[in-house]
TIZAZA-188744 format. One record per residue: x, y, z of N, C-alpha, C in turn; residue in one letter. Coordinates in pm, whole numbers, padded with zeros to 5 digits, always signed. Each point is the difference from the previous one (the first is absolute). Example, Ala and Ser with C-alpha at 12.3 -4.5 7.8 and 13.67 -1.06 7.14 Angstrom:
BEGIN
+01319-00569+00780-00089+00119+00000+00090+00120+00000A;-00035+00105-00072+00082+00119+00006-00077+00109+00073S;
! end
This chain:
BEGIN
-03080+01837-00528+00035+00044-00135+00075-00111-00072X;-00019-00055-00158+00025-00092-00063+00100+00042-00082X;+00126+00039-00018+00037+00065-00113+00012-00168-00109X;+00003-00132+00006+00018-00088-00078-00148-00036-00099X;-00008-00024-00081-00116-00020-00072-00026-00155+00028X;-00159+00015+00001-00042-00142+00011+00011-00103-00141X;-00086-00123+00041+00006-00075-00133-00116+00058-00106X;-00088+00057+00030-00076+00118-00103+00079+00051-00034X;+00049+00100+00013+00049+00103-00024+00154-00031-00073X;+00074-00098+00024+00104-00089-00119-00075-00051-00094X;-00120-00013-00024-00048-00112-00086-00067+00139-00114X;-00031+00105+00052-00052+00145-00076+00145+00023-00054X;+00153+00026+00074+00101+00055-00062+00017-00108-00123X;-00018-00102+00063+00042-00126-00174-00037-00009-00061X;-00132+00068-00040-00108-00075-00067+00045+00188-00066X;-00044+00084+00067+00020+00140-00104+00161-00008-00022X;+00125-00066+00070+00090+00019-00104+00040-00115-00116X;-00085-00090+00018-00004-00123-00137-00079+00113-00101X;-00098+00100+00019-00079+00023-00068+00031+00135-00081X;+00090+00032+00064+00100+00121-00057+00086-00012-00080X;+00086-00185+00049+00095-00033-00012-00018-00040-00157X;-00143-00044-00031-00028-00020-00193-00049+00074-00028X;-00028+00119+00023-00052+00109-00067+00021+00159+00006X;+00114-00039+00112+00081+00182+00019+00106-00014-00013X;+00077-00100-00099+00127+00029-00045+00111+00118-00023X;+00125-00005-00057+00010+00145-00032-00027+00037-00123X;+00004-00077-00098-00090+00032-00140-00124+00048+00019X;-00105-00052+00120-00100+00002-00009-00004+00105+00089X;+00051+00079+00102+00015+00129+00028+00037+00072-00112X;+00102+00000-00034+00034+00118-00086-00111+00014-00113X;-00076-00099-00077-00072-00027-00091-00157+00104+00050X;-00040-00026+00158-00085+00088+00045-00011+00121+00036X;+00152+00061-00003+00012+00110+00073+00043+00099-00130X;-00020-00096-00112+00038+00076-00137-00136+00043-00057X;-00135-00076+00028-00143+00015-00059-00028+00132+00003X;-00136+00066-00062-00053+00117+00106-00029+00005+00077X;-00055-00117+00064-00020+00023+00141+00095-00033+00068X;+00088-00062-00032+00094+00051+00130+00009-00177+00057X;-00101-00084-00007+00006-00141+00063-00083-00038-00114X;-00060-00177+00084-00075-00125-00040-00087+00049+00031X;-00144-00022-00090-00076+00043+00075-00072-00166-00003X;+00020-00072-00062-00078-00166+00014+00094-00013+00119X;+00138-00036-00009+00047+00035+00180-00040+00031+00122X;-00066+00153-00026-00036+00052+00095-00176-00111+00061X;-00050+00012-00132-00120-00043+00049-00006-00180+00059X;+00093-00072-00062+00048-00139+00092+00044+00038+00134X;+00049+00122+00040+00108-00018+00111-00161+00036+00104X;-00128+00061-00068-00100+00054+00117-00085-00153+00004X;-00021-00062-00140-00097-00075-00018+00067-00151+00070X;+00087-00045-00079+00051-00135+00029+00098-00024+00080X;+00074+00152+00043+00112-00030+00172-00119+00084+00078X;-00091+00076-00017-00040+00047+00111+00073+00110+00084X;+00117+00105-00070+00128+00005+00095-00074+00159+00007X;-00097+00029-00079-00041+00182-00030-00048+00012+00142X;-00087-00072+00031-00124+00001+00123+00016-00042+00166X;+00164-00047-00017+00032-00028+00137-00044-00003+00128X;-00015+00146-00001-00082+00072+00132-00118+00029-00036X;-00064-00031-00116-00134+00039+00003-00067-00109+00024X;-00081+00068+00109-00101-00106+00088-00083-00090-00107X;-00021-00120+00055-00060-00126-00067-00139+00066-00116X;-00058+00099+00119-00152+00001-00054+00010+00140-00116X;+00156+00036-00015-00004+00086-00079+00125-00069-00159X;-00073-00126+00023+00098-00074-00119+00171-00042+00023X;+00012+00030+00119+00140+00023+00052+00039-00144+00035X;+00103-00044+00079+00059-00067+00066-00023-00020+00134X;+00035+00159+00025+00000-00031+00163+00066-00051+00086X;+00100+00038-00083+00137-00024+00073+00091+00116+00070X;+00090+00027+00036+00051+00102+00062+00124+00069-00082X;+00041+00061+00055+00151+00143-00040+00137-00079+00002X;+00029-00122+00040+00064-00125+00028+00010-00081-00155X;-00079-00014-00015-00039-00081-00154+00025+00067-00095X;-00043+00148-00018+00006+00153-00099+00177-00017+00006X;+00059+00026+00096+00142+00059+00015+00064-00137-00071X;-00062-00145-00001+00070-00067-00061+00016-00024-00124X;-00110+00060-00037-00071+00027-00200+00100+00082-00021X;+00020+00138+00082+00053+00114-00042+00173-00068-00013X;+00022-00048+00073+00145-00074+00027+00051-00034-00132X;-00104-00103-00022+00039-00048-00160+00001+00030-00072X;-00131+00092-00063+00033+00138-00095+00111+00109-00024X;+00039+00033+00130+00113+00055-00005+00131-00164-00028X;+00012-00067+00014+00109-00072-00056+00022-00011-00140X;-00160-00033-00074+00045+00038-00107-00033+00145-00100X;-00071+00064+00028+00025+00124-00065-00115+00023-00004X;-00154-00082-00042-00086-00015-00065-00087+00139+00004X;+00057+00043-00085-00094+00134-00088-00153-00036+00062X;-00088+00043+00099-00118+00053-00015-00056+00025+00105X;-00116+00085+00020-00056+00106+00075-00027-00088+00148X;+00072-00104+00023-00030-00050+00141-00040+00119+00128X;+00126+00061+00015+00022+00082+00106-00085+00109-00010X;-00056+00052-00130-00127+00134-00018-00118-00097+00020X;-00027-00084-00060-00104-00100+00025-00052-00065+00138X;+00070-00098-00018-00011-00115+00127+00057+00067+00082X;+00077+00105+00048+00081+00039+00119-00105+00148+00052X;+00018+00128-00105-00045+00094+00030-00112-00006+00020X;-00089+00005-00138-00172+00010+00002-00094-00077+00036X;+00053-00114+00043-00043-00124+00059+00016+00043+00188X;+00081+00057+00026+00032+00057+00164-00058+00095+00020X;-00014+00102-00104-00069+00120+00036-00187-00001-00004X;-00021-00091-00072-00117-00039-00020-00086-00062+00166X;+00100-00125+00001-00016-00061+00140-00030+00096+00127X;+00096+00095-00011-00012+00103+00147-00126+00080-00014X;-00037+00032-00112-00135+00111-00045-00079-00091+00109X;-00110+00104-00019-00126-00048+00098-00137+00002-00117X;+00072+00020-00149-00087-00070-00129-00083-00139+00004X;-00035-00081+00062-00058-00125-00011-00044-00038-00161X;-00067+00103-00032-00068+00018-00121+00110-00019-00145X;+00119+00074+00001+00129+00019-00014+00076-00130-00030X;-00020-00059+00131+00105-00109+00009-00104-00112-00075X;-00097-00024+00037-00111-00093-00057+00044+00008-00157X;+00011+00153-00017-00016-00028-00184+00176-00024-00083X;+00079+00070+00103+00118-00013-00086+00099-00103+00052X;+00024-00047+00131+00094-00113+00026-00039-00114-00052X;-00114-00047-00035-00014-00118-00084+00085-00003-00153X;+00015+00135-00042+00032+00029-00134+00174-00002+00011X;+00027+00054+00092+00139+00046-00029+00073-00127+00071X;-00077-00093+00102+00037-00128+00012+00077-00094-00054X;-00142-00006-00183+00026-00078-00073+00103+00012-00108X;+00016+00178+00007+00081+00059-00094-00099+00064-00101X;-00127-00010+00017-00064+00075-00130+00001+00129+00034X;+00032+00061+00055+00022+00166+00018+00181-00016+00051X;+00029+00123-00049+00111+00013+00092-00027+00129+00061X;+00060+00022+00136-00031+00085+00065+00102+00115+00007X;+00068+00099+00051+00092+00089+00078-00065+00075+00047X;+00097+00082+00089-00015+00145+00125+00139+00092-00117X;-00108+00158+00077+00081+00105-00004-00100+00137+00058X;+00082+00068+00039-00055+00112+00068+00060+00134-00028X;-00057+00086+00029+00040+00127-00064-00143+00077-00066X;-00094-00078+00004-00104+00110-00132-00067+00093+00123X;-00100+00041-00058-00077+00136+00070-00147-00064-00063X;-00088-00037+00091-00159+00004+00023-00064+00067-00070X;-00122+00029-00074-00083+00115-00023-00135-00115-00006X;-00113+00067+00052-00132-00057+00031-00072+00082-00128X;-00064-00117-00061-00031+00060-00156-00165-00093-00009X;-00095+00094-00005-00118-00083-00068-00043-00053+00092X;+00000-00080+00139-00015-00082+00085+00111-00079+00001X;+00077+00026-00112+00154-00141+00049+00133+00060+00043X;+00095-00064-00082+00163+00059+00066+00051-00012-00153X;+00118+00130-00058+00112-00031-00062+00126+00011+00030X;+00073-00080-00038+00145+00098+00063+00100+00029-00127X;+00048+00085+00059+00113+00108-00079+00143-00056+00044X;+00093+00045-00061+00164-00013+00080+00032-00095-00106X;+00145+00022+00014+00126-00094-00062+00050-00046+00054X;-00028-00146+00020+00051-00134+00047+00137-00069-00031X;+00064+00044+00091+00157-00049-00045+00119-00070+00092X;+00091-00113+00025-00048-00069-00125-00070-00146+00065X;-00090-00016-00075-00138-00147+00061+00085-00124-00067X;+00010-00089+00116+00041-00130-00050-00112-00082-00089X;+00047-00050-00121-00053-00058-00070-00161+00092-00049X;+00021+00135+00011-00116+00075-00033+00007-00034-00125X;+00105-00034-00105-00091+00005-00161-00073-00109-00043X;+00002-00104+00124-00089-00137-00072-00112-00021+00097X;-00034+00068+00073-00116-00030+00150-00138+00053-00060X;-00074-00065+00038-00100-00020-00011-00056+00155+00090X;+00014+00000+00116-00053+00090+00083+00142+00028+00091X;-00060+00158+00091+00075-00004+00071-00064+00088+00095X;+00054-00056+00112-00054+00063+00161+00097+00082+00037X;-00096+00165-00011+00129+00112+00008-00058+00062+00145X;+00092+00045+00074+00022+00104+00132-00004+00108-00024X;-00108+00106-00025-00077+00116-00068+00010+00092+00110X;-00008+00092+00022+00005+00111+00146-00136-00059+00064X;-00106-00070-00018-00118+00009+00080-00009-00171-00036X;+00123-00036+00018-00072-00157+00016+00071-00086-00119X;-00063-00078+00019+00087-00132-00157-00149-00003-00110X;+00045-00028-00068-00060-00013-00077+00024-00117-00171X;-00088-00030-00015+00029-00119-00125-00014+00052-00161X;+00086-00024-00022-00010+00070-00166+00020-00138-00117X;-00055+00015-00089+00009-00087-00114+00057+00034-00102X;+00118-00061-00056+00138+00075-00083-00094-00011-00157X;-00134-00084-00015-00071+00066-00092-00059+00098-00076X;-00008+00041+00176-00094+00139-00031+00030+00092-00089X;-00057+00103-00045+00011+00135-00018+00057+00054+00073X;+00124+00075+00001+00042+00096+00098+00137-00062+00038X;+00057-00116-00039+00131-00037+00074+00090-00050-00131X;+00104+00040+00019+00085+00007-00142+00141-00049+00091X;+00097-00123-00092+00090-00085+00095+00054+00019-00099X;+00163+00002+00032+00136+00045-00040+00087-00090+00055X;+00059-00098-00088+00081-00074+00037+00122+00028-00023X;+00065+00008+00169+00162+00033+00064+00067-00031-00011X;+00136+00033-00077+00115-00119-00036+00102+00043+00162X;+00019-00133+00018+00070-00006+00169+00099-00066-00033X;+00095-00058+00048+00111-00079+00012+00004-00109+00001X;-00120-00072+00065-00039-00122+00014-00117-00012-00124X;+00068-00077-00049-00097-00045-00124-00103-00124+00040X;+00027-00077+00062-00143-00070+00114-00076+00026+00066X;+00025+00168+00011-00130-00009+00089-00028+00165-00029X;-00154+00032-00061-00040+00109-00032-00022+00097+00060X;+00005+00131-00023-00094+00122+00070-00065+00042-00116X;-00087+00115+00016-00057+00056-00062-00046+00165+00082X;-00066+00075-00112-00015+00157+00030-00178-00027-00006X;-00057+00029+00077-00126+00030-00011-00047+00156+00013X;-00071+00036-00125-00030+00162+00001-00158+00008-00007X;-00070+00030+00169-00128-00021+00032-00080+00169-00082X;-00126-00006-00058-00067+00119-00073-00151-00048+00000X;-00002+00042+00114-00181+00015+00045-00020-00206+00020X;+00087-00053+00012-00009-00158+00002-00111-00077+00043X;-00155-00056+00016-00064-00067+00080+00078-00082+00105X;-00066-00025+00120+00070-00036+00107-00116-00016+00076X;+00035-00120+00091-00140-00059+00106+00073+00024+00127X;-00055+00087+00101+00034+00004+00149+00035-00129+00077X;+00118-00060+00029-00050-00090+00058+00022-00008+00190X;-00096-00025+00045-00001+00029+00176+00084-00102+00059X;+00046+00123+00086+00111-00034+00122+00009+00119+00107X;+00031-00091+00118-00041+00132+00155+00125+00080+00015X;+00117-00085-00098+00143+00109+00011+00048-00020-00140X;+00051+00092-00080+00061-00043-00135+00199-00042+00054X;+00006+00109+00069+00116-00052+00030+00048-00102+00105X;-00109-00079+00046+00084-00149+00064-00027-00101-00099X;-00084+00025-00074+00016-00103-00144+00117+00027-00077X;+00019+00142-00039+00174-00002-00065+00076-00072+00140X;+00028+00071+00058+00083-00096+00107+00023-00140+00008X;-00103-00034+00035-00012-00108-00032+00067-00085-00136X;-00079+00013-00097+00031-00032-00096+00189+00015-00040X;+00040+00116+00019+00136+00012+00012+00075-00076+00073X;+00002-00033+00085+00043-00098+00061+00005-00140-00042X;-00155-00077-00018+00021-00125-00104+00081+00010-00087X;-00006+00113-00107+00094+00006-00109+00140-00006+00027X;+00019+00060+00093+00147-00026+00084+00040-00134+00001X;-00066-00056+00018+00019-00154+00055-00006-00087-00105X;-00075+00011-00111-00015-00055-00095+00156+00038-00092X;+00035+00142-00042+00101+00013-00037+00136-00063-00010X;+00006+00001+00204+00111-00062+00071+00058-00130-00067X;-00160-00052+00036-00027-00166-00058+00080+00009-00156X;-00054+00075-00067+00069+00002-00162+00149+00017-00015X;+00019+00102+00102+00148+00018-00033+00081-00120+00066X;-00065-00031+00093+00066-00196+00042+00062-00079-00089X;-00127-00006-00080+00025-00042-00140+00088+00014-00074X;+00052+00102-00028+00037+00088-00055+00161-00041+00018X;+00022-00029+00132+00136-00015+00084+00031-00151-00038X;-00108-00085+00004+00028-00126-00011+00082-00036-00152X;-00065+00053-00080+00020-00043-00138+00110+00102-00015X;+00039+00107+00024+00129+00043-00009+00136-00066+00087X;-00015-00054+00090+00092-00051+00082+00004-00185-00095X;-00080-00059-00012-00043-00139-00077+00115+00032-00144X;-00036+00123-00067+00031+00012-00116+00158+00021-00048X;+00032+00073+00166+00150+00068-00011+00054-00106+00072X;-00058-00099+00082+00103-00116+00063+00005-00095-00116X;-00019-00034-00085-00048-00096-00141+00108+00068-00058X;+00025+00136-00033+00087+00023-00128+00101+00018+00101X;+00037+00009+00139+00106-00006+00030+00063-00109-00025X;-00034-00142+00035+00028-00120-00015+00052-00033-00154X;-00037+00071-00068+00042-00009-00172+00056+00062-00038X;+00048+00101+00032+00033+00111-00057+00165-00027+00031X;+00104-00011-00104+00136-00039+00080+00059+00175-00073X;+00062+00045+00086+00106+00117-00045+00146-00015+00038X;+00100+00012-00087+00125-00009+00085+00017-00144+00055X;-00008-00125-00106+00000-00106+00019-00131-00067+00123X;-00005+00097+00053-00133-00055+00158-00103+00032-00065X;-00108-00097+00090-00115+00066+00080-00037+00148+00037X;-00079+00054-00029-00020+00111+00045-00037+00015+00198X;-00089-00150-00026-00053-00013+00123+00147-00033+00076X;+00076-00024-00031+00137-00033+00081+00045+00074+00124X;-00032+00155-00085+00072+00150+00042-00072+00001+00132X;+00086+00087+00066-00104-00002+00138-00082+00129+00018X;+00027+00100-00124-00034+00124-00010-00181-00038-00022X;+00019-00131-00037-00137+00000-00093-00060-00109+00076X;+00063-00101+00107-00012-00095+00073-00141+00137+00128X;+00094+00073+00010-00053+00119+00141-00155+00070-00117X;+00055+00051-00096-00135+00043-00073-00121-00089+00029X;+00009-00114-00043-00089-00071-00020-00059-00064+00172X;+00074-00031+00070-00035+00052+00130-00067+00062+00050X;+00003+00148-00013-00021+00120+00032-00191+00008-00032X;-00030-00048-00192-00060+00013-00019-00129-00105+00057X;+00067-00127+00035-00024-00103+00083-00096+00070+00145X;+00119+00028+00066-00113+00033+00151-00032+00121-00036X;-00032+00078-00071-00091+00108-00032-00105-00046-00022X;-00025-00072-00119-00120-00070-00038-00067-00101+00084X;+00077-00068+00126-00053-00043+00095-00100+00114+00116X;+00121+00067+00041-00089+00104+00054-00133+00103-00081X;+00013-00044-00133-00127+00069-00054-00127-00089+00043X;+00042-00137-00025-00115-00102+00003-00044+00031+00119X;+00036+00002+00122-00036-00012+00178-00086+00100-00069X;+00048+00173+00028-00091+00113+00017-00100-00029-00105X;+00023-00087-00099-00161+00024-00072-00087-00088+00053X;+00036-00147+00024-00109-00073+00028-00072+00048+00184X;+00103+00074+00067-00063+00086+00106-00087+00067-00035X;+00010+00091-00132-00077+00144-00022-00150-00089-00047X;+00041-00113-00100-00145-00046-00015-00092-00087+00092X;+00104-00032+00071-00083-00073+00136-00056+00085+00088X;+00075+00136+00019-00087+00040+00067-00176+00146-00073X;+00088-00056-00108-00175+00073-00110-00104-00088+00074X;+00044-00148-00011-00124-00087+00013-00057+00020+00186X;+00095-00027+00069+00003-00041+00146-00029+00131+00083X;+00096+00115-00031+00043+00037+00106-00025+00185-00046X;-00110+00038-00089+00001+00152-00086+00061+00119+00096X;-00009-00005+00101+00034+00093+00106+00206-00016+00004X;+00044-00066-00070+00169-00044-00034+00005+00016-00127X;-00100+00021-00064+00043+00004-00149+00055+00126-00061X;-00049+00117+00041+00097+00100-00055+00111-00008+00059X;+00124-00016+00081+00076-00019+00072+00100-00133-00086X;-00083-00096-00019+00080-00092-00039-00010+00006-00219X;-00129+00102-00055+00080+00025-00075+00041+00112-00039X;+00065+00106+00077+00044+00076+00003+00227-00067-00009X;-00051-00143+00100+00105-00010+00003+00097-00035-00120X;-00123-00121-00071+00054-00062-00156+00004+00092-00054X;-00059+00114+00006+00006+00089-00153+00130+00072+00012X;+00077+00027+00187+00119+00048-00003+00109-00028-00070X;-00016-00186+00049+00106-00059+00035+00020-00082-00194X;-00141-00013-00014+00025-00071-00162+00035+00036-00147X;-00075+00152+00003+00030+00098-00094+00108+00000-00049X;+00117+00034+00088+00152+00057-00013+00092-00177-00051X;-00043-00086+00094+00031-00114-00029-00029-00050-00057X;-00101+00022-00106-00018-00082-00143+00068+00058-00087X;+00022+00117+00010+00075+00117-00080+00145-00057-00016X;+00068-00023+00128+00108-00068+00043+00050-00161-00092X;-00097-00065+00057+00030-00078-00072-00033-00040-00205X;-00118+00089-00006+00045+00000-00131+00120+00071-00086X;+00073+00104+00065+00085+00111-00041+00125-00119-00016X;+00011-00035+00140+00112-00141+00004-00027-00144-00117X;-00120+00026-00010+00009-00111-00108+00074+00041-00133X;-00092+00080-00039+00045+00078-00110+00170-00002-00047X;+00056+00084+00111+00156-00002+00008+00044-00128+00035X;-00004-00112+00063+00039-00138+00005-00021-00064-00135X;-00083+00067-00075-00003-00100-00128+00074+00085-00120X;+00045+00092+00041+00098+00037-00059-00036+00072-00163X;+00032+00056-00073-00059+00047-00136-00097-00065-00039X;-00038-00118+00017-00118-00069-00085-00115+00057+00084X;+00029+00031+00153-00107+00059+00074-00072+00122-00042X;+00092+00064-00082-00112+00155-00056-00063-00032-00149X;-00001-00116-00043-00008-00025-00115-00174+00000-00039X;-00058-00020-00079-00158+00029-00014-00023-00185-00011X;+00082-00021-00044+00007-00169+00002-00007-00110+00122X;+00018+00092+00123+00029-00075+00129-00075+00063+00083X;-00087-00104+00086-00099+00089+00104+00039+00027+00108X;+00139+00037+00006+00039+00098+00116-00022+00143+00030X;-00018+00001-00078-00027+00206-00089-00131-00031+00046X;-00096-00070-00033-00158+00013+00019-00036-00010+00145X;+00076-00112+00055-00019+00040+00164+00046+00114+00077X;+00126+00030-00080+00038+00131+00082-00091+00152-00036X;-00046-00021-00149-00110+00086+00024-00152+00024+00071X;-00017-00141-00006-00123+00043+00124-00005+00039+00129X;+00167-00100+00052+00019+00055+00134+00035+00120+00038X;+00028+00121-00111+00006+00114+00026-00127+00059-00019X;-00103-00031-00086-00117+00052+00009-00102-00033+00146X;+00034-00125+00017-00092-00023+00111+00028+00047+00138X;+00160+00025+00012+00082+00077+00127-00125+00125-00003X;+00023+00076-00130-00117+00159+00045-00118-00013-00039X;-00063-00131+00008-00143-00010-00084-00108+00050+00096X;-00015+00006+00135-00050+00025+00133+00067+00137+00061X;+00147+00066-00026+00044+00090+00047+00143+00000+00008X;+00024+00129+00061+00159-00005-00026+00031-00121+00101X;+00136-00032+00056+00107-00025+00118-00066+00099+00132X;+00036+00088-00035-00019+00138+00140-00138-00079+00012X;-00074+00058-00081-00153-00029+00066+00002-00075+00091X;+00011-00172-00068-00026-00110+00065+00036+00049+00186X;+00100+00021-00041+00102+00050+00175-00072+00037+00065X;-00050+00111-00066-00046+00048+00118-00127+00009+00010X;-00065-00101-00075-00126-00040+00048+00033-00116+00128X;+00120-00078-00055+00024-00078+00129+00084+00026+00124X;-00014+00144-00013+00097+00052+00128-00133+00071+00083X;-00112+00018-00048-00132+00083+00029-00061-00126+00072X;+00016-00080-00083-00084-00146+00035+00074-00084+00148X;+00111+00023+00003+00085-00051+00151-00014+00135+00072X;-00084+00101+00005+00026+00112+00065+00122+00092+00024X;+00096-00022-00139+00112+00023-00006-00024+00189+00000X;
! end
């Protein structure tokens, strides 16, 4: 097991954070997360076309890369550092994984080339109800709430009799966009009414969610890494400047131990993630286990350390002017974006045979 990255895999983190670094500013976040949609969408379509970063894991002959869960977690890393508003994780993470596990050939042939490049965007959600109509399928149900459902192209839903593919074109599907806390990163309400929908085949629906849940786990982790870095970067910077009471802020040792604290946390996030994605690639029979573990151990600790940022930077930290407030809101959205605390537990107390 490798937890250190090779010289690929530094040369992918530099190259997507030079590439973030001129074009996901915080003007240029806040500027995207103010649009209707919610992001870039010339952004989005450079980040599939000219970084290549949509298609990671999608196999060569399906327009992909072909690269592994190792490379993904390091995209996701950086995105989460800086904020960047858009459907990565419904896209490139979810419908891109759930697609892969199907036993669709036909499926994957027609849509991972697309959502690769970024010309579709993809998401998952589950909840509708089946009905066999005419020789085809519609589905019914209220979809709530779908990441990045108000700008996707399609979405691959978990129906009582299987998954199935719907087109947010169609007739029959009506999207409601969710005001959340986190203003970077969208949900939406999908309200399904007789919807067209294509069966798509698989020998289990639920080891493809499984599955798929799990990557997302890992991918998350990876984000909220991120997430830790640039909050700890941001709050050791204004400690150093910040004088109160004739000192340094960074002087105090109250804030010497904070920043510490937030220090080997965010170390120990990095280990369990680049484990959880090493073993997506290497080792699938460790992978629920190991990300069961990041999703324990990272959730609460991104939470942590953005809450501490926030309060280390003192009043300017709740301000709409300072992106301490914006990290600390995602890291509370993304703590329950997968499930509560309890859950996680005791999925990983089930999972050690606890």
């Amino acid at each position: 097991m490798e937890l250190t990255l090779d010289s690929q895999q530094r040369d992918l983190r530099d190259g997507v954070g030079k590439f973030l670094a001129d074009h996901a500013g915080s003007a240029q976040v806040r500027a995207a997360m103010e649009t209707g949609a919610g992001f870039d969408r010339d952004l989005w379509r450079r980040m599939g076309r000219d970084l290549g970063v949509l298609g990671l894991v999608v196999a060569d002959e399906h327009g992909g890369a072909g690269a592994g869960h190792v490379e993904r977690s390091i995209v996701s890393e950086e995105l989460g550092r800086t904020l960047l508003p858009s459907p990565f994780l419904a896209s490139a993470v979810l419908a891109v994984d759930v697609l892969d596990a199907l036993d669709d050939q036909q499926a994957q042939r027609e849509l991972l080339p697309q959502l690769a490049s970024g010309e579709l965007i993809g998401t998952v959600a589950e909840g509708a109800r089946a009905v066999s109509r005419d020789g085809g399928w519609v589905l019914d149900g209220r979809l709530t709430p779908v990441l990045s459902g108000d700008v996707a192209d399609i979405v691959l839903v978990r129906a009582d009799s299987g998954w199935f593919l719907v087109r947010t074109a169609d007739s029959g599907v009506q999207r409601t966009t969710l005001r959340t806390l986190d203003p970077t990163r969208r949900m939406a309400r999908l309200d399904l009414q007789g919807a067209p929908a294509r069966a798509l085949s698989t020998k289990d629906s639920s080891a493809v969610k499984s599955q798929a849940d799990d990557l997302a786990a890992v991918a998350l982790a990876a984000e909220q890494v991120g997430g830790m870095r640039s909050v700890l970067d941001m709050t050791v910077e204004y400690a150093k400047s910040r004088v109160q009471f004739g000192r340094l802020i960074g002087s105090y040792q109250a804030v010497k131990h904070a920043c510490a604290d937030m220090y080997s946390a965010k170390e120990q996030a990095v280990s369990l993630v680049r484990y959880a994605a090493w073993a997506a690639d290497h080792d699938p029979a460790e992978l629920p286990m190991a990300a069961a573990l990041a999703q324990v151990y990272c959730s609460p600790a991104a939470f942590d350390a953005a809450a501490n940022g926030v309060v280390l930077h003192g009043g300017i930290g709740y301000t709409w002017e300072h992106d301490a407030h914006l990290f600390y809101k995602r890291a509370k959205t993304s703590e329950v974006l997968f499930g509560s605390d309890r859950a996680r537990r005791l999925r990983l107390a089930d999972l050690m045979g606890a």
